[in-house]
N, CA, C and O atoms as a GROMACS GRO file, in nm:
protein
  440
    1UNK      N    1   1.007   2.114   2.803
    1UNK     CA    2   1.069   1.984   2.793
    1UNK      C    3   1.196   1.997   2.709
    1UNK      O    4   1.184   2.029   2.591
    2UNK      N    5   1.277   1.982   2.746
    2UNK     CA    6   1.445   1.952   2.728
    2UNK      C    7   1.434   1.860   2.557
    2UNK      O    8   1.376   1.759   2.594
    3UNK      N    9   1.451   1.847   2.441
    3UNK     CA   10   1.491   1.735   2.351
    3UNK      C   11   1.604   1.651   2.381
    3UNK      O   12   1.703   1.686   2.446
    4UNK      N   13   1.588   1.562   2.341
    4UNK     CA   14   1.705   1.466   2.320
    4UNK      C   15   1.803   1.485   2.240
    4UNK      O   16   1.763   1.511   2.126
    5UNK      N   17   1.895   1.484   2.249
    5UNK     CA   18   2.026   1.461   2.178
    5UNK      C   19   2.001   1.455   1.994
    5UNK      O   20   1.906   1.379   1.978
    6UNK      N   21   2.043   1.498   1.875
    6UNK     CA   22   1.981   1.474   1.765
    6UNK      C   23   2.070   1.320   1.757
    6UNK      O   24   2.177   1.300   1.814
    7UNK      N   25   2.019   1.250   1.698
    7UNK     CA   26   2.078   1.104   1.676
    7UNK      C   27   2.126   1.105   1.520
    7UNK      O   28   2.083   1.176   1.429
    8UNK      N   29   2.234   0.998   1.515
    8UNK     CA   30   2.302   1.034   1.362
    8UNK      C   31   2.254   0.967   1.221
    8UNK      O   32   2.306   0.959   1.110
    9UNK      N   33   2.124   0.920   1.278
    9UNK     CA   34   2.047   0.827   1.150
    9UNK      C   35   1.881   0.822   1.219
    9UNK      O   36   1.851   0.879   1.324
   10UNK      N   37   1.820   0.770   1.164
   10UNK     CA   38   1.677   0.775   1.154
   10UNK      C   39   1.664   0.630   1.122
   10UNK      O   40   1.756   0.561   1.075
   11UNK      N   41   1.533   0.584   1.152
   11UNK     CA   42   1.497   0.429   1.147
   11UNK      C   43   1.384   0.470   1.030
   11UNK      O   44   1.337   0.584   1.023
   12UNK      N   45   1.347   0.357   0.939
   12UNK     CA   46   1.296   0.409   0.853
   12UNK      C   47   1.253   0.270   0.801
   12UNK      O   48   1.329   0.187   0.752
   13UNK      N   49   1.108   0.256   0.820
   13UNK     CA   50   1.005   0.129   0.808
   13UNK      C   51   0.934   0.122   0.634
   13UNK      O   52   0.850   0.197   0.584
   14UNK      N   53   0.997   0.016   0.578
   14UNK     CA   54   0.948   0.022   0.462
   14UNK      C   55   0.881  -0.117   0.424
   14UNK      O   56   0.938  -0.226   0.414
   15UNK      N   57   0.753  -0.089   0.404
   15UNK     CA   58   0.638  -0.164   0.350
   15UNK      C   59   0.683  -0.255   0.221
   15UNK      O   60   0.742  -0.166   0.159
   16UNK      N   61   0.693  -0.349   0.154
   16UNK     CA   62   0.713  -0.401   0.070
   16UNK      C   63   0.598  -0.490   0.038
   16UNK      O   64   0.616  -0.610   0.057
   17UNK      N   65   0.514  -0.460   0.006
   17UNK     CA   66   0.369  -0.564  -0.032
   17UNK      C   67   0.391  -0.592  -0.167
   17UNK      O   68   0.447  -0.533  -0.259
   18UNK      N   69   0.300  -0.753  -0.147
   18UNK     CA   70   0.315  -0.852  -0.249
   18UNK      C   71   0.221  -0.801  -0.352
   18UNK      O   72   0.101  -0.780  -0.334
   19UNK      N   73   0.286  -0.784  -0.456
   19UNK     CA   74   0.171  -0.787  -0.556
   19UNK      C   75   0.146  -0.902  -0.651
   19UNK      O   76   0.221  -0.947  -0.738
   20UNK      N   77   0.008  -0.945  -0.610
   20UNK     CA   78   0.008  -1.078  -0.589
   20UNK      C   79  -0.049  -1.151  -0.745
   20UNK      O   80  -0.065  -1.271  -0.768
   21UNK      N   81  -0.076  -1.015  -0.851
   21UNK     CA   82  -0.042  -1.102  -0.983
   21UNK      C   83   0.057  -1.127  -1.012
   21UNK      O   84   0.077  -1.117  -1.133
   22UNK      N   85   0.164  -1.168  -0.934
   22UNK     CA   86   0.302  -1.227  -0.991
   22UNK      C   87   0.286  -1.321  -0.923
   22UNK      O   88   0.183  -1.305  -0.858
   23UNK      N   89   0.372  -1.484  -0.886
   23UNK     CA   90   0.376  -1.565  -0.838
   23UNK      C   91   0.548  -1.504  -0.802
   23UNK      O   92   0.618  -1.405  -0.822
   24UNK      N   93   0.554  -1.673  -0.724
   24UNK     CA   94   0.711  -1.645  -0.668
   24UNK      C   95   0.828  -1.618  -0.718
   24UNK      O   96   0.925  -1.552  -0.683
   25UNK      N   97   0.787  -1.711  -0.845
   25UNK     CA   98   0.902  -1.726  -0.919
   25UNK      C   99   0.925  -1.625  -1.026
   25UNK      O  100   1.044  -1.613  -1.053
   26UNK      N  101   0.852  -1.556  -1.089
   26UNK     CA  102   0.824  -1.387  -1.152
   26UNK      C  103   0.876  -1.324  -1.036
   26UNK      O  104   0.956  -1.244  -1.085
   27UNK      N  105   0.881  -1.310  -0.913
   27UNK     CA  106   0.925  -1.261  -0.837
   27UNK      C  107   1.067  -1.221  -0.810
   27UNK      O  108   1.125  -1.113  -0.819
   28UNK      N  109   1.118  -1.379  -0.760
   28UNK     CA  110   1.287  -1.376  -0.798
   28UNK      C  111   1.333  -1.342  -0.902
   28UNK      O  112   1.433  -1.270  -0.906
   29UNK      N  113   1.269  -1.387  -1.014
   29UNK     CA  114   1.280  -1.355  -1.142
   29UNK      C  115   1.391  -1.166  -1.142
   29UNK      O  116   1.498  -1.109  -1.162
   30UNK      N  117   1.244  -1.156  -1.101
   30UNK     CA  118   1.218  -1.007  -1.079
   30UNK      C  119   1.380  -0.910  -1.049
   30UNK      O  120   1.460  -0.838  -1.109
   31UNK      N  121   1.359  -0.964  -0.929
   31UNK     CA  122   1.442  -0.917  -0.815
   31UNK      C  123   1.600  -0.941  -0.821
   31UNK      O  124   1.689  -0.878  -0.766
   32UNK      N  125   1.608  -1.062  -0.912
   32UNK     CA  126   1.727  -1.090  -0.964
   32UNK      C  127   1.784  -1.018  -1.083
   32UNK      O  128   1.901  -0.982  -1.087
   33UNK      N  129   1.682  -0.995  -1.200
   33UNK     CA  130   1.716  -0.893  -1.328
   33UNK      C  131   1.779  -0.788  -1.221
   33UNK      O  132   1.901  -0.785  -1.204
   34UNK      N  133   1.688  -0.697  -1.146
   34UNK     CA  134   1.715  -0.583  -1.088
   34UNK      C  135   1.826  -0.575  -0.969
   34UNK      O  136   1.828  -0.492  -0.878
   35UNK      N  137   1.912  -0.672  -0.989
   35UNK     CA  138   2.022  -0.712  -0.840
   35UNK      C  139   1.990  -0.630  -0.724
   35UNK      O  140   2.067  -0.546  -0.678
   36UNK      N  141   1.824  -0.669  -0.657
   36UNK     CA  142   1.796  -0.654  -0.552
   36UNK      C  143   1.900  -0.695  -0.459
   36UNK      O  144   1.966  -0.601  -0.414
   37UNK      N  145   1.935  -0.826  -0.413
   37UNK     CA  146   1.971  -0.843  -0.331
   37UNK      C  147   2.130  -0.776  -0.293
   37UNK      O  148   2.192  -0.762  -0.188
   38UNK      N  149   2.157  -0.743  -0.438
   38UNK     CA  150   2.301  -0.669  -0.360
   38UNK      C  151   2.294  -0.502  -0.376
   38UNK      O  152   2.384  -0.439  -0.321
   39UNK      N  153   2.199  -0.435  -0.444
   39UNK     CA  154   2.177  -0.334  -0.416
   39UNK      C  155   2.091  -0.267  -0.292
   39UNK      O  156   2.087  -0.147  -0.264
   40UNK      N  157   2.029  -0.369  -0.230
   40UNK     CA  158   1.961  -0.328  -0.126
   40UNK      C  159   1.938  -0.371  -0.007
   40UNK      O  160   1.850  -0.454   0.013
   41UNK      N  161   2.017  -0.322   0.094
   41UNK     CA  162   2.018  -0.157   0.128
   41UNK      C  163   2.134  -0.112   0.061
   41UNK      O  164   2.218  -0.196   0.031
   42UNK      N  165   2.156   0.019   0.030
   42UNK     CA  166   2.287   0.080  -0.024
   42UNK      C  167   2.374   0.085   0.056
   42UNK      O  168   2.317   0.033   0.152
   43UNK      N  169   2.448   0.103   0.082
   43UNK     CA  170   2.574   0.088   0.137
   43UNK      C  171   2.561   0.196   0.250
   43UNK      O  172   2.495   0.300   0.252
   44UNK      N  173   2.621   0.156   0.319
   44UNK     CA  174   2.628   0.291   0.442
   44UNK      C  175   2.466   0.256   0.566
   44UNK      O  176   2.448   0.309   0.675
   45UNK      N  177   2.397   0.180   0.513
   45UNK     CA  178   2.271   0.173   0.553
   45UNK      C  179   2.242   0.032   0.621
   45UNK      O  180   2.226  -0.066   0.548
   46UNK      N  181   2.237   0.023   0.720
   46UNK     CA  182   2.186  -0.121   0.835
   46UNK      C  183   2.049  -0.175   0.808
   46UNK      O  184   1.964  -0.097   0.766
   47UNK      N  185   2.020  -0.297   0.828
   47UNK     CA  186   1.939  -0.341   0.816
   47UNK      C  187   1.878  -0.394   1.005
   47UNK      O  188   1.921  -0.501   1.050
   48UNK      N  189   1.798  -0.319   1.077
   48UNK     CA  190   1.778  -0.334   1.172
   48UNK      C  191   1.658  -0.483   1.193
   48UNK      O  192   1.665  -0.552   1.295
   49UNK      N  193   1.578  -0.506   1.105
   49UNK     CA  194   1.497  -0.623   1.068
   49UNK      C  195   1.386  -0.666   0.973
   49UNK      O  196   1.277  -0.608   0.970
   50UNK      N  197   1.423  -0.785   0.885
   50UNK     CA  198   1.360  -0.778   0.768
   50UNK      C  199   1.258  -0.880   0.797
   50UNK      O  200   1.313  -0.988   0.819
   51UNK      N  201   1.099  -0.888   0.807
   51UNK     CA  202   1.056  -0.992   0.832
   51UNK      C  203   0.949  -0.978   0.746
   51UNK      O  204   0.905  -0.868   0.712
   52UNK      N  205   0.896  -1.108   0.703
   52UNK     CA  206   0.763  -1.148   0.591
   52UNK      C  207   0.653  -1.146   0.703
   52UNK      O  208   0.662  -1.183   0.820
   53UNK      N  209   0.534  -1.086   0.627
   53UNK     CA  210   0.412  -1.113   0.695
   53UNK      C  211   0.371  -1.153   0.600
   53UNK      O  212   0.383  -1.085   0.498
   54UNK      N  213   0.304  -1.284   0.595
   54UNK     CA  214   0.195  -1.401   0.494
   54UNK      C  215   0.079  -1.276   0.454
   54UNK      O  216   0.013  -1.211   0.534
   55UNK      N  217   0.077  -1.268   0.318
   55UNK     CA  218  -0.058  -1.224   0.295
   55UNK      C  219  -0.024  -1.091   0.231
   55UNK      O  220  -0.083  -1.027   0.144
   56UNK      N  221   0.103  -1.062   0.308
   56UNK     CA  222   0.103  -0.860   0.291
   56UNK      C  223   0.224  -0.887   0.234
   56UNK      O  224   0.216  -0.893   0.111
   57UNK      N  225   0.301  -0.901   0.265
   57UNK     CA  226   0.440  -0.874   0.237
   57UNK      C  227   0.545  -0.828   0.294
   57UNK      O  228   0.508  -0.782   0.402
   58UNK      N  229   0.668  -0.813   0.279
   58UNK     CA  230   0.816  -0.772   0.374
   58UNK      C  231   0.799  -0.644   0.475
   58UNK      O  232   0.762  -0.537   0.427
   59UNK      N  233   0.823  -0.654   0.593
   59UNK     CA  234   0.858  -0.497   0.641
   59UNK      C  235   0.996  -0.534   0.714
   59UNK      O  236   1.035  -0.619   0.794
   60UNK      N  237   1.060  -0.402   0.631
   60UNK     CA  238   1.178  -0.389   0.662
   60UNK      C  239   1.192  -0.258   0.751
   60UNK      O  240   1.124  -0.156   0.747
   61UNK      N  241   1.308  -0.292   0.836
   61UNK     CA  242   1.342  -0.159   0.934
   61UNK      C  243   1.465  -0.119   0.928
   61UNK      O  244   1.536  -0.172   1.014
   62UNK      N  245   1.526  -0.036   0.849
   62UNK     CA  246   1.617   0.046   0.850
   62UNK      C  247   1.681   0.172   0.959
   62UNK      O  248   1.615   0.261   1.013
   63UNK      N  249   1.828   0.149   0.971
   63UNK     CA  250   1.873   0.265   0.997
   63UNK      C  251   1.944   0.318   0.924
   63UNK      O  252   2.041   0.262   0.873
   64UNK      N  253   1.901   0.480   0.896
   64UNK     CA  254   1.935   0.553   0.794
   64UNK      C  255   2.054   0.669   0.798
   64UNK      O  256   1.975   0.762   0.810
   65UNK      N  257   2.167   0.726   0.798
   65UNK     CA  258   2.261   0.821   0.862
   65UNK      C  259   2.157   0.894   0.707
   65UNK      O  260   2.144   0.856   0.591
   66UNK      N  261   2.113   0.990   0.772
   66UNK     CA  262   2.034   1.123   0.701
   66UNK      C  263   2.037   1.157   0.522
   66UNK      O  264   1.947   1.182   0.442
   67UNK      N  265   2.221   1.139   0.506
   67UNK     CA  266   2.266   1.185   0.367
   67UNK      C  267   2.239   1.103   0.352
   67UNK      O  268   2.191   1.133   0.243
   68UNK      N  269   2.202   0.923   0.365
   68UNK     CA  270   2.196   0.801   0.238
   68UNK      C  271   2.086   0.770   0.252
   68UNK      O  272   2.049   0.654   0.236
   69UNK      N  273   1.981   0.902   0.298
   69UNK     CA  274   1.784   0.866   0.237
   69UNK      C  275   1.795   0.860   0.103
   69UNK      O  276   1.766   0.751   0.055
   70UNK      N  277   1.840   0.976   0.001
   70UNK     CA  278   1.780   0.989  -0.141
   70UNK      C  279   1.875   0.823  -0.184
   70UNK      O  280   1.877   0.782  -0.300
   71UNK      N  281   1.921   0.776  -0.108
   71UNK     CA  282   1.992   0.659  -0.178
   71UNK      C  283   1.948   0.564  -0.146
   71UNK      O  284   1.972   0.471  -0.223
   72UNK      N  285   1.867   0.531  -0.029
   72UNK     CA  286   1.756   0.435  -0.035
   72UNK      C  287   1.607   0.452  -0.112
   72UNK      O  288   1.524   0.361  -0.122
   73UNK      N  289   1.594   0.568  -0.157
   73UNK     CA  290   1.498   0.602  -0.183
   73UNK      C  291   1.488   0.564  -0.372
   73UNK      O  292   1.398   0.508  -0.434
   74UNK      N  293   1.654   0.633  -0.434
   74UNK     CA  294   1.690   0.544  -0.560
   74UNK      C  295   1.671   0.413  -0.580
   74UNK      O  296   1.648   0.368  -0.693
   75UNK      N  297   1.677   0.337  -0.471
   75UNK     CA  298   1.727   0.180  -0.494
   75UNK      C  299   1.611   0.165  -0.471
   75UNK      O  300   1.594   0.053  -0.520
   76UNK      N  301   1.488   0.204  -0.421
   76UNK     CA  302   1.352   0.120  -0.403
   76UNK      C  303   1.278   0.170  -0.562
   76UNK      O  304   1.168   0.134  -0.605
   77UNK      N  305   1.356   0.242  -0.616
   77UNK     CA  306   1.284   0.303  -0.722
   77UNK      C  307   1.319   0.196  -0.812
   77UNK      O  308   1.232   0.123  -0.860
   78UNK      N  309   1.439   0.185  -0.838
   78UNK     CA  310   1.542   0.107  -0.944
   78UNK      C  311   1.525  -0.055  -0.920
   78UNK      O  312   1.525  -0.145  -1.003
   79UNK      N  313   1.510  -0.059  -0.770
   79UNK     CA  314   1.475  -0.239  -0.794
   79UNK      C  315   1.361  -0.269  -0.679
   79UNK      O  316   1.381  -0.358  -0.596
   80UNK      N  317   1.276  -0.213  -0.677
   80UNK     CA  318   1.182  -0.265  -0.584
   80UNK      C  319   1.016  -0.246  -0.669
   80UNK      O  320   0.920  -0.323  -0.664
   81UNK      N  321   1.028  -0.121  -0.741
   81UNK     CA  322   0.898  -0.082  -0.775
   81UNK      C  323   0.904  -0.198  -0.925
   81UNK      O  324   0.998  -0.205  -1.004
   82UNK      N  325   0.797  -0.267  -0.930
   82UNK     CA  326   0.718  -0.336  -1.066
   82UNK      C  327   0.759  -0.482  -0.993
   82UNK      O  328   0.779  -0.579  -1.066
   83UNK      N  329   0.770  -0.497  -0.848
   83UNK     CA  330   0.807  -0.625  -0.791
   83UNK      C  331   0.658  -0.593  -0.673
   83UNK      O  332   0.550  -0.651  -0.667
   84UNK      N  333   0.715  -0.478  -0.591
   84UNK     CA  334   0.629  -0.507  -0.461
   84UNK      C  335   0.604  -0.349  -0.480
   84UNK      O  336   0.680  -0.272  -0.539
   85UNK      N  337   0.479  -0.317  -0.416
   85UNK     CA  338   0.456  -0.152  -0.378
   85UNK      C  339   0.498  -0.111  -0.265
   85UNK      O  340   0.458  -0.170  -0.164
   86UNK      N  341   0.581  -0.012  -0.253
   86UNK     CA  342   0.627   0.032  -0.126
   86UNK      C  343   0.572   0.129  -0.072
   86UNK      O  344   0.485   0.173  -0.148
   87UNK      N  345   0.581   0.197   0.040
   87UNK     CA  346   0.535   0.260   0.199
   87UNK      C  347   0.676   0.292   0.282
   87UNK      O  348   0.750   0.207   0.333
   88UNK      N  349   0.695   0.431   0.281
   88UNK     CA  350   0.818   0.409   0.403
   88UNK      C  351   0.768   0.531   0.501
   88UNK      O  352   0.712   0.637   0.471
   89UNK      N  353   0.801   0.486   0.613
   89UNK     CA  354   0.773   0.561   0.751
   89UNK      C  355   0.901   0.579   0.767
   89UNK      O  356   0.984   0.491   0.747
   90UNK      N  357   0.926   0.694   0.805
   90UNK     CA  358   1.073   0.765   0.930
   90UNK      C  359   0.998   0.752   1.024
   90UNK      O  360   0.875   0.759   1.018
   91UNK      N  361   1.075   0.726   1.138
   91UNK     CA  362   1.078   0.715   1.264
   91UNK      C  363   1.194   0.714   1.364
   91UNK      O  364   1.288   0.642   1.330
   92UNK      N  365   1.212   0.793   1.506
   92UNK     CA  366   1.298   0.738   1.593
   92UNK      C  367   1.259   0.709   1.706
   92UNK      O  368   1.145   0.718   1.751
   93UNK      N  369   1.378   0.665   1.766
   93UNK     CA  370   1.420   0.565   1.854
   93UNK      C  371   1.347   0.653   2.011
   93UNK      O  372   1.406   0.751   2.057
   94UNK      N  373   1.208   0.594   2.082
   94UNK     CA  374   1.095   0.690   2.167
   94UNK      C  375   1.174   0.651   2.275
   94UNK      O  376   1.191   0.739   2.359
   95UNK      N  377   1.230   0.534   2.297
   95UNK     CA  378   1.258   0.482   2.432
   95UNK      C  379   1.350   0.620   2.549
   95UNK      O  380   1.316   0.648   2.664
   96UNK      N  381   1.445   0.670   2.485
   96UNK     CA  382   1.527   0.800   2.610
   96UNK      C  383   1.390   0.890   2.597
   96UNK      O  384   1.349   0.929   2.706
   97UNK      N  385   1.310   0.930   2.481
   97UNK     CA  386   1.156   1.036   2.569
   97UNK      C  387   1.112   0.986   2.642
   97UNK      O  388   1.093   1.022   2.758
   98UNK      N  389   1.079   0.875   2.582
   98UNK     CA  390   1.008   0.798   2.712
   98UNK      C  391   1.064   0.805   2.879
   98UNK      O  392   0.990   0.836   2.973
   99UNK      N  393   1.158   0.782   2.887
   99UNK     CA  394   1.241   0.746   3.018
   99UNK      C  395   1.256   0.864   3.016
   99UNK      O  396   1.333   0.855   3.112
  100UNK      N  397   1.256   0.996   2.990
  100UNK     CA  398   1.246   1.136   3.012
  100UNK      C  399   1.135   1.166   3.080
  100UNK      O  400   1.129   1.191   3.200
  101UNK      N  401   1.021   1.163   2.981
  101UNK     CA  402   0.847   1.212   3.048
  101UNK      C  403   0.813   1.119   3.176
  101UNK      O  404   0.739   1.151   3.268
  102UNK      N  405   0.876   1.010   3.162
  102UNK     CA  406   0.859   0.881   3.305
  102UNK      C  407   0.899   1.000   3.428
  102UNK      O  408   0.830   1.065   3.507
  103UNK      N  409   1.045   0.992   3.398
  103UNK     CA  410   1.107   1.052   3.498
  103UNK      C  411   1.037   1.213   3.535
  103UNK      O  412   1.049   1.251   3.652
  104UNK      N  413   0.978   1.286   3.454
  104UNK     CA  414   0.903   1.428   3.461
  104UNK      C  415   0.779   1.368   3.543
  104UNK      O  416   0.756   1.427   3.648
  105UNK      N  417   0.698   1.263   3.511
  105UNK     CA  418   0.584   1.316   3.607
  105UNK      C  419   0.637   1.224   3.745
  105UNK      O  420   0.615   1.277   3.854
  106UNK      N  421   0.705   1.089   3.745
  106UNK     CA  422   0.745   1.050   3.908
  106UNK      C  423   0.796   1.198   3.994
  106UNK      O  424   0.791   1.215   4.116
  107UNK      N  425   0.852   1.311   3.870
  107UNK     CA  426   0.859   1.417   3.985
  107UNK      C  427   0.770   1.500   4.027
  107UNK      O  428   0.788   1.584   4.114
  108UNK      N  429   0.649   1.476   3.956
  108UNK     CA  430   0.503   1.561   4.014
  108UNK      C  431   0.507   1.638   3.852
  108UNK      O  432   0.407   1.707   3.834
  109UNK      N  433   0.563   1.637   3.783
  109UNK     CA  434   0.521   1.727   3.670
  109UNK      C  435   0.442   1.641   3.564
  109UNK      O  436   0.433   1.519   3.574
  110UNK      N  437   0.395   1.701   3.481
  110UNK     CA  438   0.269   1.680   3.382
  110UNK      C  439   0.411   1.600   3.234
  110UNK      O  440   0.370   1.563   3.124
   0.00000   0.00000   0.00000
């Protein structure tokens, strides 16, 4: 099987759960001492979609260009940890394998 093309960033799923002896407002609190909102994401870095799940907390989906991981990885250190516990998954983009292995077995191959 042939690879795909290397792509110039990585998607990169980060868990943000509530830790839920804080209330909301310890929260912002929080997040504001630590200028979350303008340190994160770092610069150079997309925000592909940030959505709340009730109960758990934020998952965010990043795209990452390779060199500005250790710099997302600073900024969850510097303003995310003693707010929410984080989780990050790398991941890419399955859809061209996909439409690869599709196209391999419509031709009779495995």
């Amino acid at each position: 099987m042939t690879e795909p093309a290397p792509q110039e960033s990585i998607l990169l799923t980060v868990f943000l759960r509530h830790d839920q002896s804080n209330n909301l407002d310890a929260v912002q609190t929080k997040l504001k001492e630590a200028d979350w909102w303008e340190r994160f994401p770092p610069e150079g870095v997309e925000v592909v979609s940030w959505y709340v799940a009730m109960g758990f907390g934020q998952i965010v989906t990043l795209r990452v260009p390779p060199a500005r991981l250790a710099a997302v990885n600073v900024e969850l250190e510097r303003s995310a940890w003693g707010v929410f516990r984080t989780e990050c998954y790398p991941a890419y983009d399955f859809v061209p394998v996909r439409e690869m292995i599709r196209e391999r077995v419509r031709q009779g191959g495995k």
